[in-house]
Kinemage of the C-alpha trace (Angstrom):
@kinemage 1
@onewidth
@group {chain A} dominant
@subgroup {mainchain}
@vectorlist {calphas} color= white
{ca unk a 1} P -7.905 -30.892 -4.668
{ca unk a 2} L -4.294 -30.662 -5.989
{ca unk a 3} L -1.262 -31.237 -3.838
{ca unk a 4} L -0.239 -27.401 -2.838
{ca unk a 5} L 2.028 -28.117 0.202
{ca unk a 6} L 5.426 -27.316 -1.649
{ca unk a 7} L 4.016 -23.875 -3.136
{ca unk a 8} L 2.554 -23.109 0.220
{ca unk a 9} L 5.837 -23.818 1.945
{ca unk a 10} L 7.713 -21.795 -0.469
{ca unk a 11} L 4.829 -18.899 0.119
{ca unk a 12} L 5.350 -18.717 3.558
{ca unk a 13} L 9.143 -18.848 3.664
{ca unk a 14} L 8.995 -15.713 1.331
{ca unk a 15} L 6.378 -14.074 3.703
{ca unk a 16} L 8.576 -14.519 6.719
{ca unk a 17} L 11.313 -12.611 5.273
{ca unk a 18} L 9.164 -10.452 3.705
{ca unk a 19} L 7.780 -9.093 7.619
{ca unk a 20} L 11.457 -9.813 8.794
{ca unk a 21} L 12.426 -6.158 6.962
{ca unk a 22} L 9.310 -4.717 8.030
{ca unk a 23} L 9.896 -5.328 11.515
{ca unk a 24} L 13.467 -4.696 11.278
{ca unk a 25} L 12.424 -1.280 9.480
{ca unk a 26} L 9.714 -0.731 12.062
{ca unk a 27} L 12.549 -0.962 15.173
{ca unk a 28} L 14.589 1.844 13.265
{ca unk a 29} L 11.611 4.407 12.547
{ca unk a 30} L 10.856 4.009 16.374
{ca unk a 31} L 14.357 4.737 17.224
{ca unk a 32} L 14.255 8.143 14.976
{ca unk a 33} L 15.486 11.532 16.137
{ca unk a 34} L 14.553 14.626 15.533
{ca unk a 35} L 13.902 16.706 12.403
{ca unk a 36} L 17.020 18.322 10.974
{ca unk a 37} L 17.714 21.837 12.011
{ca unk a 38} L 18.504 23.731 8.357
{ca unk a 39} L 19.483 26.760 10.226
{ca unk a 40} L 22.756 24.709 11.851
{ca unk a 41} L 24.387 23.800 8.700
{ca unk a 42} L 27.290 26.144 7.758
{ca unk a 43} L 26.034 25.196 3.981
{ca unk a 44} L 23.096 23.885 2.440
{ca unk a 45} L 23.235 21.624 -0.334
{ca unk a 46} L 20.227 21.367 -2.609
{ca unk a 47} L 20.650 18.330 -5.115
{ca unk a 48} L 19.127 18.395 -8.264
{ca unk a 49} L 18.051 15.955 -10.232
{ca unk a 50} L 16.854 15.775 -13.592
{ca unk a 51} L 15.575 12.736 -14.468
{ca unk a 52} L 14.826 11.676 -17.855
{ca unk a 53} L 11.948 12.317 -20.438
{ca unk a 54} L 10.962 15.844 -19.780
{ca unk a 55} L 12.455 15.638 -16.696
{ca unk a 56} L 15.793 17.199 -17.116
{ca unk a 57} L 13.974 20.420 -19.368
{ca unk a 58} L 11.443 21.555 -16.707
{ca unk a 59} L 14.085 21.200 -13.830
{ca unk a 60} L 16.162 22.790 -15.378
{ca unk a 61} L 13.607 25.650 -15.368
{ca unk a 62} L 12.866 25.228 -11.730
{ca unk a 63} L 16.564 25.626 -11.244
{ca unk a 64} L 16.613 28.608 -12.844
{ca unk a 65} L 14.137 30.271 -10.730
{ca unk a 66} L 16.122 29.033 -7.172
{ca unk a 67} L 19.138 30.054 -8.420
{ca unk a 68} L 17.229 33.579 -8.777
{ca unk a 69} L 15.340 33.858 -6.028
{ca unk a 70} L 18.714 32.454 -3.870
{ca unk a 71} L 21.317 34.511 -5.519
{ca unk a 72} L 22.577 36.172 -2.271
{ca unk a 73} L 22.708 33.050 -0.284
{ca unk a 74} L 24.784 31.345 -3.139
{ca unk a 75} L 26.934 33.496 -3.904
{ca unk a 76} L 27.779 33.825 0.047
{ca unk a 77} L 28.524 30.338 0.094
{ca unk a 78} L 25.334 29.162 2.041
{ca unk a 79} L 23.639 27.290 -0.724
{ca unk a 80} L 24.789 25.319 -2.929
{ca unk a 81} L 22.792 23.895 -5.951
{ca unk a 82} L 24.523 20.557 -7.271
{ca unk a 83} L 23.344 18.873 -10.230
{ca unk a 84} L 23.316 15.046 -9.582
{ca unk a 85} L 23.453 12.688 -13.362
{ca unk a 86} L 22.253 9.422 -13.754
{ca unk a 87} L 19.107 8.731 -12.627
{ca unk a 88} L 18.298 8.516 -16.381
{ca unk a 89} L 16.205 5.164 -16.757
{ca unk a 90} L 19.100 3.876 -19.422
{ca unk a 91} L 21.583 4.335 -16.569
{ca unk a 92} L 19.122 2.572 -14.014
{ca unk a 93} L 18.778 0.020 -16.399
{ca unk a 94} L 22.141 -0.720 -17.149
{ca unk a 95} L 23.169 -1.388 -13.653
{ca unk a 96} L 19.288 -2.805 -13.111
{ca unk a 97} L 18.887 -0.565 -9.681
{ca unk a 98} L 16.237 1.757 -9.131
{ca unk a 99} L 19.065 4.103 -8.026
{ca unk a 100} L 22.865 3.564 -8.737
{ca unk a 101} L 24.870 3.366 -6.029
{ca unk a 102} L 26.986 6.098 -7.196
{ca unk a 103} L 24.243 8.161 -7.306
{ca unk a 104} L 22.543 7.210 -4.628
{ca unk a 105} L 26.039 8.182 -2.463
{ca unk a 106} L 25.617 11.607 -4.359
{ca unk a 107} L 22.031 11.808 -3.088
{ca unk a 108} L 22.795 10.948 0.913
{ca unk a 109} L 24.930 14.390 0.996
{ca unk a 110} L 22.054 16.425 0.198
{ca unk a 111} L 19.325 17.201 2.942
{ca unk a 112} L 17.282 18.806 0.430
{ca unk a 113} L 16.718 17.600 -3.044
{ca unk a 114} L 14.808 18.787 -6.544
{ca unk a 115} L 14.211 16.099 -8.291
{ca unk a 116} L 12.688 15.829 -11.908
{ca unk a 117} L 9.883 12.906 -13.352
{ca unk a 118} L 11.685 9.162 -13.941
{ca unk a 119} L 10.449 6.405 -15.966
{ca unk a 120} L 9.062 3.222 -13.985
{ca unk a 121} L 9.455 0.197 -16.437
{ca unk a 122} L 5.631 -1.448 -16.732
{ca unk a 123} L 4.715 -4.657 -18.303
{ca unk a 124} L 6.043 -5.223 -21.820
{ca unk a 125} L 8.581 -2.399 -21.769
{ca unk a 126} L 12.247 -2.879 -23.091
{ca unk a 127} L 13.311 -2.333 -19.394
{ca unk a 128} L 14.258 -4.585 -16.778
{ca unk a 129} L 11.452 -5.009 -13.768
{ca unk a 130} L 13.462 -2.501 -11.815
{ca unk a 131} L 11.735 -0.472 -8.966
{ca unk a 132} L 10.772 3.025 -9.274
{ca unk a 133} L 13.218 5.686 -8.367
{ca unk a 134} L 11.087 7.364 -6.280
{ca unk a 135} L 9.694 4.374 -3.881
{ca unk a 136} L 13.459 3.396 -3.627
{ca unk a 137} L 14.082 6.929 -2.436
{ca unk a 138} L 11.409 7.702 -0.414
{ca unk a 139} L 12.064 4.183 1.731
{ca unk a 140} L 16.368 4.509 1.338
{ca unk a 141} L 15.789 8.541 2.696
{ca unk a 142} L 12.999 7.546 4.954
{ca unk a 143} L 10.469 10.345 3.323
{ca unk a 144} L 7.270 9.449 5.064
{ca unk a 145} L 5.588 12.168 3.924
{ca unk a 146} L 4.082 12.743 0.529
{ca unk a 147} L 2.650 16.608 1.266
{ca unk a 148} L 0.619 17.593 -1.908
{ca unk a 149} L -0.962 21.327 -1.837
{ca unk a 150} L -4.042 22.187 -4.357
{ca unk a 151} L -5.037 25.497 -4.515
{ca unk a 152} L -8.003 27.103 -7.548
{ca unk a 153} L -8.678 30.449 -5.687
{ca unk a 154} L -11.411 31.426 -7.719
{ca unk a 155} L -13.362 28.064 -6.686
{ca unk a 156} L -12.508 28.518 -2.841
{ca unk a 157} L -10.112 25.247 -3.279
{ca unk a 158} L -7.056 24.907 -0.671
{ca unk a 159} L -6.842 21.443 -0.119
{ca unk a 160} L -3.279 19.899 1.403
{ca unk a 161} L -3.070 15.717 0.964
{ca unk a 162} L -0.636 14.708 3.262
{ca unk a 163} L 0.062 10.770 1.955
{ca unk a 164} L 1.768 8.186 3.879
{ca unk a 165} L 4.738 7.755 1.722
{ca unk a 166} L 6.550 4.459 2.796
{ca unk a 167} L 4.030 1.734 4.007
{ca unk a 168} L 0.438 0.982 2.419
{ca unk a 169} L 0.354 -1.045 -0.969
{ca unk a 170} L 3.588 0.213 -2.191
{ca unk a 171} L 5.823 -0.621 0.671
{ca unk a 172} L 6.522 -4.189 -0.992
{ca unk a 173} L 4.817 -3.335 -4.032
{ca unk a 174} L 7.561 -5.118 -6.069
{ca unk a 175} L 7.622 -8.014 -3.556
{ca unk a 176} L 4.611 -9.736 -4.648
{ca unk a 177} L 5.181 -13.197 -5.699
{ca unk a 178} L 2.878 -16.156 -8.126
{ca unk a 179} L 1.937 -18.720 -5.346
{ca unk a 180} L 0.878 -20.821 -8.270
{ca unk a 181} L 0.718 -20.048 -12.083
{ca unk a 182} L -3.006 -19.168 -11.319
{ca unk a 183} L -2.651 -17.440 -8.052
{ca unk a 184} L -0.281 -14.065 -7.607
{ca unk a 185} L -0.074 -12.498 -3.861
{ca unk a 186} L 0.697 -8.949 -3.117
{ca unk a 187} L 0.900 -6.715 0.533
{ca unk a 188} L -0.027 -3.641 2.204
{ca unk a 189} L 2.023 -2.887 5.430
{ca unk a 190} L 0.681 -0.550 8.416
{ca unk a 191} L 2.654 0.328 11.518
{ca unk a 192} L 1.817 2.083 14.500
{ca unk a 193} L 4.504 4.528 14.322
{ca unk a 194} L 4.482 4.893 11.000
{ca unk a 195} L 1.268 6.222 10.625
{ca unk a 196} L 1.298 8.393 13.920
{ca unk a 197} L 4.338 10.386 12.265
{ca unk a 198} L 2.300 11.186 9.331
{ca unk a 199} L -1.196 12.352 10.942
{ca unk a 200} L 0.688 14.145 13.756
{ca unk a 201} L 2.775 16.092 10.468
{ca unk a 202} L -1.017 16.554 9.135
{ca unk a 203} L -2.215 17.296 12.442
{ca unk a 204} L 1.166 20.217 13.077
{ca unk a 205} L 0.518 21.695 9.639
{ca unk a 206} L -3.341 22.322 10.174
{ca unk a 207} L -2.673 24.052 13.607
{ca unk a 208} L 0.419 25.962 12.688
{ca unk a 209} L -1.375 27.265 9.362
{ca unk a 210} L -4.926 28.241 10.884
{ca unk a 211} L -6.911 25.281 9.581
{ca unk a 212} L -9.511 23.910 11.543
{ca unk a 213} L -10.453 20.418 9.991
{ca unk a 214} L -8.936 17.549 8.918
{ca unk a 215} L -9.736 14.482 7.014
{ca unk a 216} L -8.836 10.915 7.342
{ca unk a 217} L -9.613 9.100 4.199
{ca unk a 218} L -9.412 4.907 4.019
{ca unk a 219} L -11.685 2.045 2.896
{ca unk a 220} L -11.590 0.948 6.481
{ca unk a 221} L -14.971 -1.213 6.085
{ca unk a 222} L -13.227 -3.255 3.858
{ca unk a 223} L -10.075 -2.975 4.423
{ca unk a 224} L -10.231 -3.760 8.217
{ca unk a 225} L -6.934 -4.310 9.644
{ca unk a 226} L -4.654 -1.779 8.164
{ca unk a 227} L -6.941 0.619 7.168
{ca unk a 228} L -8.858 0.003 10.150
{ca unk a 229} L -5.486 0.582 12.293
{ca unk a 230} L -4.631 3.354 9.932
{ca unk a 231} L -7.871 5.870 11.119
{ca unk a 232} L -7.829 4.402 14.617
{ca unk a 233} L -4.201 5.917 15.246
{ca unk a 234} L -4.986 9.385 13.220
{ca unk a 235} L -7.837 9.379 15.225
{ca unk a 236} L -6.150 9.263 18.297
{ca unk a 237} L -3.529 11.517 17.527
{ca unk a 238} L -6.773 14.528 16.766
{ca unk a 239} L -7.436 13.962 20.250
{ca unk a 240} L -4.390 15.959 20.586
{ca unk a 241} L -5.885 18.608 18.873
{ca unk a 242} L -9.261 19.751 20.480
{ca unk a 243} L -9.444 22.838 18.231
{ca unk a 244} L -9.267 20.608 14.934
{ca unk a 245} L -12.386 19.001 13.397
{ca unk a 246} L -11.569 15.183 12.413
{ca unk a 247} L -13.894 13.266 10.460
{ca unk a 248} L -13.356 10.336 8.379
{ca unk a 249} L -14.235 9.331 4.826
{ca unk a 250} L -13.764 6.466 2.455
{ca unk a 251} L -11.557 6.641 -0.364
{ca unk a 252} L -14.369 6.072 -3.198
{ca unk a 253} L -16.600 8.636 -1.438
{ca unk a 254} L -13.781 11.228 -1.456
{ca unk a 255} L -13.283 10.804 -4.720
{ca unk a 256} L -16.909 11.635 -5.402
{ca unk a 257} L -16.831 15.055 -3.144
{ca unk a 258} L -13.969 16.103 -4.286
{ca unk a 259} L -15.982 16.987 -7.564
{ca unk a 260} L -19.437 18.010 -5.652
{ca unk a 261} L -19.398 22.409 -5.990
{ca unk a 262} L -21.132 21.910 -2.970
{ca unk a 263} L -19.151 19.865 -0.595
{ca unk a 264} L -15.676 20.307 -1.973
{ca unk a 265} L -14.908 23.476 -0.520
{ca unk a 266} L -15.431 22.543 2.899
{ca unk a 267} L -12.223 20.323 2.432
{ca unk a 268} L -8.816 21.400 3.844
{ca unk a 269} L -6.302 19.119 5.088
{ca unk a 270} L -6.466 15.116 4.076
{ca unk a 271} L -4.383 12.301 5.771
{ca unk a 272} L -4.213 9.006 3.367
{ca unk a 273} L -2.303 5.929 3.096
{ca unk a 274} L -0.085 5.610 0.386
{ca unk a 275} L -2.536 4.137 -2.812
{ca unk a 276} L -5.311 6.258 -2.329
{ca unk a 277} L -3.280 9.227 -1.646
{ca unk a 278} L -1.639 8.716 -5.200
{ca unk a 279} L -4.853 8.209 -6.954
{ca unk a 280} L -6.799 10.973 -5.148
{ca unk a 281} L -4.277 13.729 -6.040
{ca unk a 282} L -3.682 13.308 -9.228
{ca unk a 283} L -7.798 13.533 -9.500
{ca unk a 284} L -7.110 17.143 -7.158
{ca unk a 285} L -4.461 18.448 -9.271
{ca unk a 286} L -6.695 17.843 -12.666
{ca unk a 287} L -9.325 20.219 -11.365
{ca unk a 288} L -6.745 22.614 -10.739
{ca unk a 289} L -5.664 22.316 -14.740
{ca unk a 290} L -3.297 18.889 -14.560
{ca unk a 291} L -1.115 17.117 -13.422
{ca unk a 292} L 1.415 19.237 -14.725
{ca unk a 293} L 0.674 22.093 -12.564
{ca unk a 294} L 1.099 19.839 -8.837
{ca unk a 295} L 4.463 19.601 -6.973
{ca unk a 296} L 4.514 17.856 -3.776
{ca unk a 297} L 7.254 17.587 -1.236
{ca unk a 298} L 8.222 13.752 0.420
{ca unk a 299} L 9.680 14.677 3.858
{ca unk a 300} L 11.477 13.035 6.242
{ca unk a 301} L 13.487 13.732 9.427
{ca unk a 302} L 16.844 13.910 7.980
{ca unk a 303} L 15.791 14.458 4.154
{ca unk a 304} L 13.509 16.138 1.568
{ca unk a 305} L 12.744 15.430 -1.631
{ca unk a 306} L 10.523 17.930 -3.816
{ca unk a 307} L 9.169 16.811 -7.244
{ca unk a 308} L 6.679 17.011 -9.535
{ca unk a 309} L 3.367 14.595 -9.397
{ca unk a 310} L 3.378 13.375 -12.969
{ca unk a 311} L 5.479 11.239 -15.153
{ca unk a 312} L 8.766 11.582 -17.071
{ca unk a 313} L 6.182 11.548 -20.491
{ca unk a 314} L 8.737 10.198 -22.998
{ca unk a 315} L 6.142 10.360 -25.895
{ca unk a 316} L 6.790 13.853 -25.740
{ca unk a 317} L 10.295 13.927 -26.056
{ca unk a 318} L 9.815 11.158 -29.020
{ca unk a 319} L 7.689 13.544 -30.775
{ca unk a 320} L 10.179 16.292 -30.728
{ca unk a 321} L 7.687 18.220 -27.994
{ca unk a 322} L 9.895 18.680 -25.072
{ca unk a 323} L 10.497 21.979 -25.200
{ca unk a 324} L 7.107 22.585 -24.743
{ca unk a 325} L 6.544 20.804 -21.180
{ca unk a 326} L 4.797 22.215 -18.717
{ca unk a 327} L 7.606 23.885 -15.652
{ca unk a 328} L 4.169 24.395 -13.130
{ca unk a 329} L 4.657 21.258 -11.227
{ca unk a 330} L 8.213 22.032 -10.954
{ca unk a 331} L 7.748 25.489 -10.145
{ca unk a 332} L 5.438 24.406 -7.236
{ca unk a 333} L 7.795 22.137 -6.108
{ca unk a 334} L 10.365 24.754 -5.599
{ca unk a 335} L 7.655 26.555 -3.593
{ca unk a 336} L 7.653 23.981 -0.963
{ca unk a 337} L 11.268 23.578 -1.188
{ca unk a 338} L 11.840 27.134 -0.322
{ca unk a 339} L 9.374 27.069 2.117
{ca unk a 340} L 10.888 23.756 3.969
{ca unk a 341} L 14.310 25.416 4.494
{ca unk a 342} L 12.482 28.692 6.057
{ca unk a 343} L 12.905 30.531 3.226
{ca unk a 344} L 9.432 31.850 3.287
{ca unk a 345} L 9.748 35.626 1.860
{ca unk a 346} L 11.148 33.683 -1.396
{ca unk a 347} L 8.427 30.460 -1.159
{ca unk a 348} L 5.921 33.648 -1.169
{ca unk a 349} L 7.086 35.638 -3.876
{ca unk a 350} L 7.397 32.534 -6.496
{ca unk a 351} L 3.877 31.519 -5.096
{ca unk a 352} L 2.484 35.290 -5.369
{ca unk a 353} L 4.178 34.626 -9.068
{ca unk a 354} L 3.266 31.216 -10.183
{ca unk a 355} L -0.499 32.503 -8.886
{ca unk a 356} L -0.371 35.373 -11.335
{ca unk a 357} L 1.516 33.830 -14.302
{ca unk a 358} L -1.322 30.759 -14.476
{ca unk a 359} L -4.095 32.332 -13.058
{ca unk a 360} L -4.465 36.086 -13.307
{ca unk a 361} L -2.321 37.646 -16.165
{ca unk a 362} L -1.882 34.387 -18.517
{ca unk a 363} L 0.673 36.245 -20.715
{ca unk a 364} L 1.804 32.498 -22.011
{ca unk a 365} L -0.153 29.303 -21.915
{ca unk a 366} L 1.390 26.245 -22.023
{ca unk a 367} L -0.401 23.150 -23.760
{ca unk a 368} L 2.428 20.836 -24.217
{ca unk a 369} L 2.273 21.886 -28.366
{ca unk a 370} L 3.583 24.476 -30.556
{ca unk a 371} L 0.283 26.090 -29.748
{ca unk a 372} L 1.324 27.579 -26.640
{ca unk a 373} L 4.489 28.677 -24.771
{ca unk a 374} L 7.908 26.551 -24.449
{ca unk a 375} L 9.305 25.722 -21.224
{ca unk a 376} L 11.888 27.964 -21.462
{ca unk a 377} L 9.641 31.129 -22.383
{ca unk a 378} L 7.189 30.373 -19.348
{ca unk a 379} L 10.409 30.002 -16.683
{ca unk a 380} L 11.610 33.921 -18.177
{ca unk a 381} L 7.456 35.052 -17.854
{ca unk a 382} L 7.587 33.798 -13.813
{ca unk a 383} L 11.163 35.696 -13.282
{ca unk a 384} L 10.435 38.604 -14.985
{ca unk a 385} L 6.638 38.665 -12.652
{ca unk a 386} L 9.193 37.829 -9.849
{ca unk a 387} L 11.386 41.411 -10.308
{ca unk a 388} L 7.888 43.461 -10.453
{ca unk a 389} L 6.721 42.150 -7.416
């Protein structure tokens, strides 16, 4: 057997520091206050970010539609909608940061943020290895919570993911390292409080919105120490909850219900560590007609972020087809949005809309083609359902 003491030394020097920030982060989510109080700001600042690809086209429709449905507020001074530039992967490249600091400055004075798609360089793209945009957000904002809503009425669907946003595989997920040239190392992180914040957020929701079971999904019987401390702490926490059904389920199962006409409806709220919750709903939000049509909402104590669940899909921009992307995910974004900042009546009526627009009427379909309705004509169909309703 070779000589591997200097790799191994090296290894374990880098794995040190490596838990040194995780317990350093863990001491500062423990020492946490409350959640923000929206109601005690003199003015609300919602920052909105485009993105780049289709990004900046279908927030700019979601936009739109808040600036509508808000009109009152903002024109009283109690809202204000600020565009934040540069998180355009040429800019993030440039200065090779996920986030600039000049925009990430922008970002920190604005609770509340709309944020469109942004590229994540892969293997063998002209980009630097940079991290994503969104990881780099979610951990620099502290958004825990990756809440993603599903909803086919027709098929009896309602299904809420709520996915721990800042631990699991992607916690370090760009601090993986090559031990040797044959042997790469990666890491999944799971903290106590860090996963009692999400399932008691999974556990509040259920109670406060009349659902009566909840699901913890892992691979627990292989995955034995994090995902094994993972469903022992949301387990603990529905103890708190007598009038809530918990039950437990592995990830590869899941997936498999999820698409059983028989089981599937008997699903309502799912707590997940971070991986699987990525994976498993973008699988719920193609049932309920793509990933287009999905926004979810990354929540923290002190910020929000709302977004859409799919990619900044440059191909269509390079084939002179981004006029034609999809606003849904957007538009379902700015639901949650609206309804985070207890703006319900308006989170309702775009809902009530959205419902109608995609579901019911179907004046304009949008297939991402010339075949079907731009961007910009879909945005105008939801507004003009929004005045008749």
């Amino acid at each position: 057997m070779k000589n591997y003491d200097a790799q191994l030394e090296a290894a374990a020097e880098k794995y040190k520091k490596l838990l040194l920030t995780q317990l350093e982060r863990n001491e500062r989510i423990t020492a946490e206050g409350d959640f923000i109080d929206y109601k005690a700001l003199d003015k609300l600042v919602i920052g909105v970010c485009g993105g780049d690809g289709i990004g900046p086209i279908i927030t700019k429709a979601a936009q739109e539609v808040l600036a509508f449905l808000l009109k009152d507020e903002i024109d009283a001074g109690k809202i204000e909608l600020r565009y934040i530039d540069g998180l355009t992967i040429e800019n993030r490249a440039a200065q090779n940061k996920a986030i600039p600091d000049d925009v990430m400055e922008q970002l920190l004075q604005c609770p509340v943020i709309l944020k469109g798609p942004t590229t994540t360089p892969k293997a063998g793209d002209p980009w630097p290895n940079i991290e994503s945009a969104n990881v780099a957000m979610r951990k620099k904002l502290d958004l825990f919570a990756n809440v993603r809503p599903v909803r086919i009425p027709e098929q009896g669907i309602d299904w809420t993911f709520f996915r721990e946003n800042t631990e699991g595989s992607y916690a370090v997920g760009s601090m993986g390292f090559d031990v040797t040239d044959e042997v790469a190392n990666d890491f999944t992180i799971t903290t106590t409080e860090g996963t009692q914040r999400i399932a008691r957020l999974a556990y509040e929701y259920a109670r406060q919105h009349g659902k009566t079971r909840v699901s913890i999904v892992t691979k627990s019987n292989i995955i034995k120490t994090t995902d094994g401390k993972f469903l022992r702490l949301c387990k603990e926490i529905g103890e708190e909850y007598p009038e809530i059904t918990t039950d437990d389920w592995f990830i590869d199962i899941m997936t498999a219900k999820l698409v059983d006409e028989k089981r599937r409806r008997d699903f309502q709220v799912m707590v997940l560590p971070n991986l699987y919750g990525d994976i498993i709903t973008d699988e719920a939000a193609e049932m309920q007609g793509g990933v287009g049509t999905a926004g979810s909402a990354n929540i923290g104590k002190k910020y929000a972020m709302f977004e859409a669940i799919h990619g900044s899909a440059p191909r269509m921009i390079t084939e002179g087809r981004g006029m034609y992307a999809d606003p849904c995910s957007m538009l379902r974004a700015a639901v949650m949005l609206l309804s985070h900042i207890g703006r319900d009546s308006a989170a309702d009526r775009l809902e009530k809309a959205l419902d109608i627009c995609m579901f019911t009427e179907k004046k304009y379909t949008i297939t991402g083609r010339d075949t079907g309705a731009t961007c910009e004509q879909f945005a105008g169909y939801v507004m003009d359902t929004l005045e008749r309703i």
